[in-house]
C-alpha positions in Angstrom: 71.3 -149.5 -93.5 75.2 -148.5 -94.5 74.1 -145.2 -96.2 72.2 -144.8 -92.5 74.7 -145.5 -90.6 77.1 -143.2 -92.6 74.4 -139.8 -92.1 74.7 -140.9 -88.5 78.3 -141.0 -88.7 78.4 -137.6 -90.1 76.6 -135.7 -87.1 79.4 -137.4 -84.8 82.2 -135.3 -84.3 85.9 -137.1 -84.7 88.3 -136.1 -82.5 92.1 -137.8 -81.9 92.5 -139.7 -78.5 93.7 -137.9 -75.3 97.4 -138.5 -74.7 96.4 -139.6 -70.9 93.3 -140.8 -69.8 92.8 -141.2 -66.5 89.9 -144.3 -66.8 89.6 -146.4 -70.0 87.9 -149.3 -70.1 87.7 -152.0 -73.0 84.5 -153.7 -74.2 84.0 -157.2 -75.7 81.6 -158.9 -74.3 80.0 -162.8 -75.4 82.5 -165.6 -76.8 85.2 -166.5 -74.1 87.9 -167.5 -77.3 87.2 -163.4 -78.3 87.7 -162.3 -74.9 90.9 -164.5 -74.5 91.8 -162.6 -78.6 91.4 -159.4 -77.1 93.6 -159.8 -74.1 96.4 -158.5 -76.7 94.8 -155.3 -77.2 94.3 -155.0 -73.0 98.4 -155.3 -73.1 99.0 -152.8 -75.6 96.8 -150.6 -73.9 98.2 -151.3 -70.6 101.5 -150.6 -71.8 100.9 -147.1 -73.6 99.0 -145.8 -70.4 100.5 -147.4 -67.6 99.0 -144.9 -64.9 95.4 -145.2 -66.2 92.9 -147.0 -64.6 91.6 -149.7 -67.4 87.9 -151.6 -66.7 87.7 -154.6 -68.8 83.9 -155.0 -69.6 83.3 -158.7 -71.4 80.5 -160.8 -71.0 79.1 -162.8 -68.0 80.4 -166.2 -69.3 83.8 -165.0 -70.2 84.7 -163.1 -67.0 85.5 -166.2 -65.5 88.6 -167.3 -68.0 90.4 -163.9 -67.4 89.5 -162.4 -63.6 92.4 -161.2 -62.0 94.1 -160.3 -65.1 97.1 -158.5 -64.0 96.4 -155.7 -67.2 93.0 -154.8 -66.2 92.2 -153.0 -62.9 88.9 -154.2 -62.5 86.2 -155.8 -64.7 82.6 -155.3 -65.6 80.0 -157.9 -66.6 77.9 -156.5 -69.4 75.6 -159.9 -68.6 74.7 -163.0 -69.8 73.5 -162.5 -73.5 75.6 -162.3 -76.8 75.0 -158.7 -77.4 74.3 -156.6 -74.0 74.3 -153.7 -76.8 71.1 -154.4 -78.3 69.7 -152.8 -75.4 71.7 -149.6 -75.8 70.1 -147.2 -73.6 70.7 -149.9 -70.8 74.6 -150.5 -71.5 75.0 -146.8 -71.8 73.5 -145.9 -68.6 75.9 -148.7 -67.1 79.0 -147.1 -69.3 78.3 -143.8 -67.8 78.5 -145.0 -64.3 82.0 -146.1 -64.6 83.3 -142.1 -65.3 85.1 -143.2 -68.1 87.2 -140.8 -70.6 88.4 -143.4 -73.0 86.6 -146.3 -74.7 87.8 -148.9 -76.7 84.8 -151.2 -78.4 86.2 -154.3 -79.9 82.8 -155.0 -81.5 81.5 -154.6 -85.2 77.7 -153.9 -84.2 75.7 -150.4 -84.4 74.0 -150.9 -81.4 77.3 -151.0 -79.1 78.2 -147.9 -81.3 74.7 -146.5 -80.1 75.7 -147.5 -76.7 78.5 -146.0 -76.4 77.4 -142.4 -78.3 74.5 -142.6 -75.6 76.7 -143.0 -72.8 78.7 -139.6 -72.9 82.2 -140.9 -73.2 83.9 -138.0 -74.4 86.4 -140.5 -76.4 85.4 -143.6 -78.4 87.8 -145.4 -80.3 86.0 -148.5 -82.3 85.7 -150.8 -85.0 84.1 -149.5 -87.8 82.6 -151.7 -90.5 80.9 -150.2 -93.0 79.3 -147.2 -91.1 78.2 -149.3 -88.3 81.1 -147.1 -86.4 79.5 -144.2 -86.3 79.2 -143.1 -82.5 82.8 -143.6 -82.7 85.2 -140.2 -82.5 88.0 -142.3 -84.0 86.8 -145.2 -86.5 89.1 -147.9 -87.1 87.7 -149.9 -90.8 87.4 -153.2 -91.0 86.8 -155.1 -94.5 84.7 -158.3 -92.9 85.9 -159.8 -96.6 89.3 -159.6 -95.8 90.8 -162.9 -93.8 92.5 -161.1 -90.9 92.9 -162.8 -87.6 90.6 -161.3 -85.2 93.3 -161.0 -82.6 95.0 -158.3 -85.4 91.3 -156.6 -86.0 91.0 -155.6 -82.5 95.2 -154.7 -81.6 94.2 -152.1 -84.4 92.4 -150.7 -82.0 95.1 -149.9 -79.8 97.0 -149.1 -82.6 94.5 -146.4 -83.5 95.8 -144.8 -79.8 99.4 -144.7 -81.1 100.5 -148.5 -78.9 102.9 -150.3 -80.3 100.7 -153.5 -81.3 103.6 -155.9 -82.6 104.8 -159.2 -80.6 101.4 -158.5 -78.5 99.9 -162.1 -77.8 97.5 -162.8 -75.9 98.0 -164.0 -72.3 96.0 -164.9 -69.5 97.7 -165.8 -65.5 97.3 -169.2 -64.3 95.1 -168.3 -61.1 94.0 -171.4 -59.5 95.1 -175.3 -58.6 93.6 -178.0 -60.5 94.0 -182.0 -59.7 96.1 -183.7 -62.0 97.7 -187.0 -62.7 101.1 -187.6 -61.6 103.6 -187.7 -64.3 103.0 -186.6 -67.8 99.4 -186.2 -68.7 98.2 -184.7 -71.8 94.6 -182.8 -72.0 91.9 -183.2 -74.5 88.8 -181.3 -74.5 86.7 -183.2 -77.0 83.3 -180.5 -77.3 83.2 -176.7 -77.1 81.3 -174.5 -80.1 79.3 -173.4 -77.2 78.7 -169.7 -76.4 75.6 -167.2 -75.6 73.6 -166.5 -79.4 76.0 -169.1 -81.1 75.9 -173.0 -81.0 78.3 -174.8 -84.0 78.6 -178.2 -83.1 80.3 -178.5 -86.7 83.3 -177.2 -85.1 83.8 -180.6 -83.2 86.4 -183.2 -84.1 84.3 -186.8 -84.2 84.4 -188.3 -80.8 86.3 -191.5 -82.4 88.9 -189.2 -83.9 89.5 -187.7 -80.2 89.9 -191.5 -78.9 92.7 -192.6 -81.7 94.0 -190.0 -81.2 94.3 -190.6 -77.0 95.5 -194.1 -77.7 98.2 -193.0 -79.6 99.9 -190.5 -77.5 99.5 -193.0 -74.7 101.1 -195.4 -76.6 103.9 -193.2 -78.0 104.5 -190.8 -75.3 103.6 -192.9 -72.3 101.2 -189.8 -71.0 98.0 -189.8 -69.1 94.7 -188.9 -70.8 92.5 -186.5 -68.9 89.6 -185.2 -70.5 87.5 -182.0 -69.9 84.6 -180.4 -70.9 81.7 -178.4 -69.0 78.4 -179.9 -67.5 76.4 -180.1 -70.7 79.6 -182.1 -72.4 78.8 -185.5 -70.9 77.8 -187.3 -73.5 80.5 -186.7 -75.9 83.1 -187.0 -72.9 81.6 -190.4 -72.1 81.6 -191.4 -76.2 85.1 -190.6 -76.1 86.0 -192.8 -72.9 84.2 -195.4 -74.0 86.0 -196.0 -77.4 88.9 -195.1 -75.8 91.6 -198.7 -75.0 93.5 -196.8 -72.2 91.9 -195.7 -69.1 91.3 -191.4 -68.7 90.6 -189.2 -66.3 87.3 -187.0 -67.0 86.0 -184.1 -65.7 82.7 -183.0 -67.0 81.9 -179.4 -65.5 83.4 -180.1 -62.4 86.1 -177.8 -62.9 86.4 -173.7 -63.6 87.6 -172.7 -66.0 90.5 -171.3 -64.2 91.9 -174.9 -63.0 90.9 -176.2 -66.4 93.9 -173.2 -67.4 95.8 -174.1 -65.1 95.6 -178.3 -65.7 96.6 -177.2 -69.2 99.6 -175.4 -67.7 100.5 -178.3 -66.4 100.3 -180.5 -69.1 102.1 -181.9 -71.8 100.0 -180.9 -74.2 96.8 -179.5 -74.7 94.4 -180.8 -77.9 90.7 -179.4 -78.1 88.4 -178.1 -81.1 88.3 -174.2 -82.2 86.6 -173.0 -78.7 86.9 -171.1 -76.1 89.1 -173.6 -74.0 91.5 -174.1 -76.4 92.3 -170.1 -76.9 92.5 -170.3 -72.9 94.9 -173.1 -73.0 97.2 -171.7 -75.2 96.8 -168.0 -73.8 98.2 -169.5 -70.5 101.3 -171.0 -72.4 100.5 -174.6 -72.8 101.9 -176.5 -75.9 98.6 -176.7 -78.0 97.2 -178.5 -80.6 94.0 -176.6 -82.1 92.1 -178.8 -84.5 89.9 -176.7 -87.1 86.7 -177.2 -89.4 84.5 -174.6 -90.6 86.6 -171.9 -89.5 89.9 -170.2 -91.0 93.3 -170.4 -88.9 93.7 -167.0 -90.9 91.2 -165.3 -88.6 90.9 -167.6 -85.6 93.8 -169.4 -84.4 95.2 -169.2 -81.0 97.2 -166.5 -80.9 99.7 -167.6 -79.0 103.0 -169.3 -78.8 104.0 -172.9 -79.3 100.3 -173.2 -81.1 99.8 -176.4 -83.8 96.9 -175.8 -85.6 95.7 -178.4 -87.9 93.3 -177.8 -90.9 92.1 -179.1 -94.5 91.9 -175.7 -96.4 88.4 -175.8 -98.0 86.5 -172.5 -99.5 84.7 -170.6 -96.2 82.1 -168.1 -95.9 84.1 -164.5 -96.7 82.3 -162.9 -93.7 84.1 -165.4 -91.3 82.7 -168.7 -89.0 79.8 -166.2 -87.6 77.7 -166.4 -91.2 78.4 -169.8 -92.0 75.6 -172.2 -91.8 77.5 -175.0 -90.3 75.1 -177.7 -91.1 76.7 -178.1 -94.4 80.3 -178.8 -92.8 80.7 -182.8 -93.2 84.3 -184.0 -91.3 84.6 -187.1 -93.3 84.5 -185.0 -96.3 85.7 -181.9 -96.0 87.5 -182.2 -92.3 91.1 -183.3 -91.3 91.4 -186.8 -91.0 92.7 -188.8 -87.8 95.6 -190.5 -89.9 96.7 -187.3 -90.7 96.6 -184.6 -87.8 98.1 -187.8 -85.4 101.2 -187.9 -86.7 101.4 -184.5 -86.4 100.4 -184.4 -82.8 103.0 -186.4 -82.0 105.6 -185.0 -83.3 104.7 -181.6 -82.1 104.5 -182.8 -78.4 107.8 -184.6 -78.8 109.2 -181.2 -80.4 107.4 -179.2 -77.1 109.4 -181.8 -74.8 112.9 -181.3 -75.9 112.2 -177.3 -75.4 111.3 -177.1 -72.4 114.4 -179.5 -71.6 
């Protein structure tokens, strides 16, 4: 398909980007932990064309965790499924409704690249791994071998349009109220590996790990345990609780995921697995703690601030998390152990206190 892809990227014409567009707009739909990612790039973009007007068009489930982003004039759903692209004559007929000049795609597939040829934008600026770029009219490579965070893949993006990419994090506004406890409370959001075309329950910390690990920051730090996860997560929440010596607050789907942002906000610290939740804790500027399995901190830790992220290096799939087959992954053997990453915790909360004092 590559040597395809390459004939097809020869009848494209390349052409450098405008030097103002009047109405850009940014795709990346599916994974809400992506979508948090590419809120860099929506920063850097924002910041090189401050009078444009700037869609940002992500996924059904991920609109949610960054609505009302201050960056982004408005925002389209590209629906529910993991790759609105694969129906390219679709997503370019909704592309060409928006009147856009610009378009940035922070997506690796050859449909989107179809999409977006189809749709008559007169500039596309998009990731290009081998060939599968070629409706692009400026092609940014990627090397899916090489470990890069994906946060870095997509600011070269923006950096393709001349933005200054460096010290871009990403960042999403606290937008909502949540109930909390009163006084210090710590969050922990125990499941996650959930998202449209992708389920890896691998990348969940043991339930009993989660509940040491609760005891002992109520223990040493005196904090309240609330735990949170979405409607399907009741099971695990309630393992947790159960096996869990001090008493916790849990919220299973009955929060958005804007007061679940904005109860990490609040917190102490936040602790979760490599998801979604965790990305959208720390990209609101909570103190967290990222625990990681089958998947490299190299390409997808929080990238954010005052991030801990805990991992036992072992050998991973060179294409990344997304061609791993996760029913290998064994925590006891190969994953971070709960005597080691609490210690760690701890300390890294206590650090997080005398900041912010």
């Amino acid at each position: 398909m590559e040597t395809l892809y390459r004939l097809l990227g020869r009848l494209t014409p390349r052409r450098p980007p405008p030097d103002a567009p009047e109405r850009i707009v940014i795709i990346k739909p599916c994974c809400i932990g992506d979508v948090v990612l590419a809120t860099a790039t929506l920063g850097a973009v924002r910041a090189h064309y401050p009078a444009a007007h700037i869609t940002f068009a992500v996924g059904a489930w991920s609109l949610a965790a960054v609505d009302g982003h201050p960056d982004a004039d408005s925002f389209l759903s590209l629906g529910a499924g993991a790759n609105p692209a694969r129906q390219p004559v679709h997503l370019a007929r909704i592309l060409r409704g928006g009147r856009f000049d610009l378009a940035l795609s922070l997506v690796r597939s050859p449909w989107m690249s179809a999409a977006l040829l189809l749709s008559g934008i007169p500039h596309r600026v998009g990731l290009d791994s081998g060939g599968r770029g070629f409706g692009y009219t400026v092609r940014v490579p990627v090397d899916v071998a090489e470990e890069r965070h994906e946060a870095r893949v997509y600011l070269d993006v923006a950096a393709a349009l001349g933005a200054p990419v460096e010290g871009r994090r990403a960042r999403v506004p606290v937008t909502a109220d949540a109930p909390r406890p009163a006084g210090d409370y710590v969050v922990i959001a125990p499941a996650g590996g959930q998202n449209p075309g992708m389920t890896l329950s691998a990348k969940r910390w043991p339930p009993h790990n989660f509940a040491r690990l609760g005891d002992a920051l109520a223990e040493s730090l005196g904090v309240a345990l609330v735990l949170v996860g979405g409607p399907d997560d009741g099971d695990i929440l309630r393992a947790v609780g159960d096996a869990l010596k001090h008493p916790a607050t849990i919220h299973a789907g009955g929060l958005t995921f804007a007061q679940i942002a904005a109860l990490a906000h609040g917190a102490r610290g936040y602790i979760g697995n490599d998801t979604g939740l965790t990305h959208l804790a720390s990209a609101v500027g909570a103190p967290t703690v990222m625990i990681m399995g089958p998947s490299s901190p190299r390409r997808y830790a929080p990238y954010a601030d005052d991030v801990l992220t805990l991992w036992k290096p072992v050998t991973l799939h060179a294409g990344g998390v997304a061609m791993a087959d996760d029913s290998l992954w064994d925590w006891e053997r190969d994953g971070i152990r709960a005597d080691e990453a609490i210690p760690q915790i701890i300390d890294f909360l206590r650090t997080e206190r005398t900041k912010a004092r």
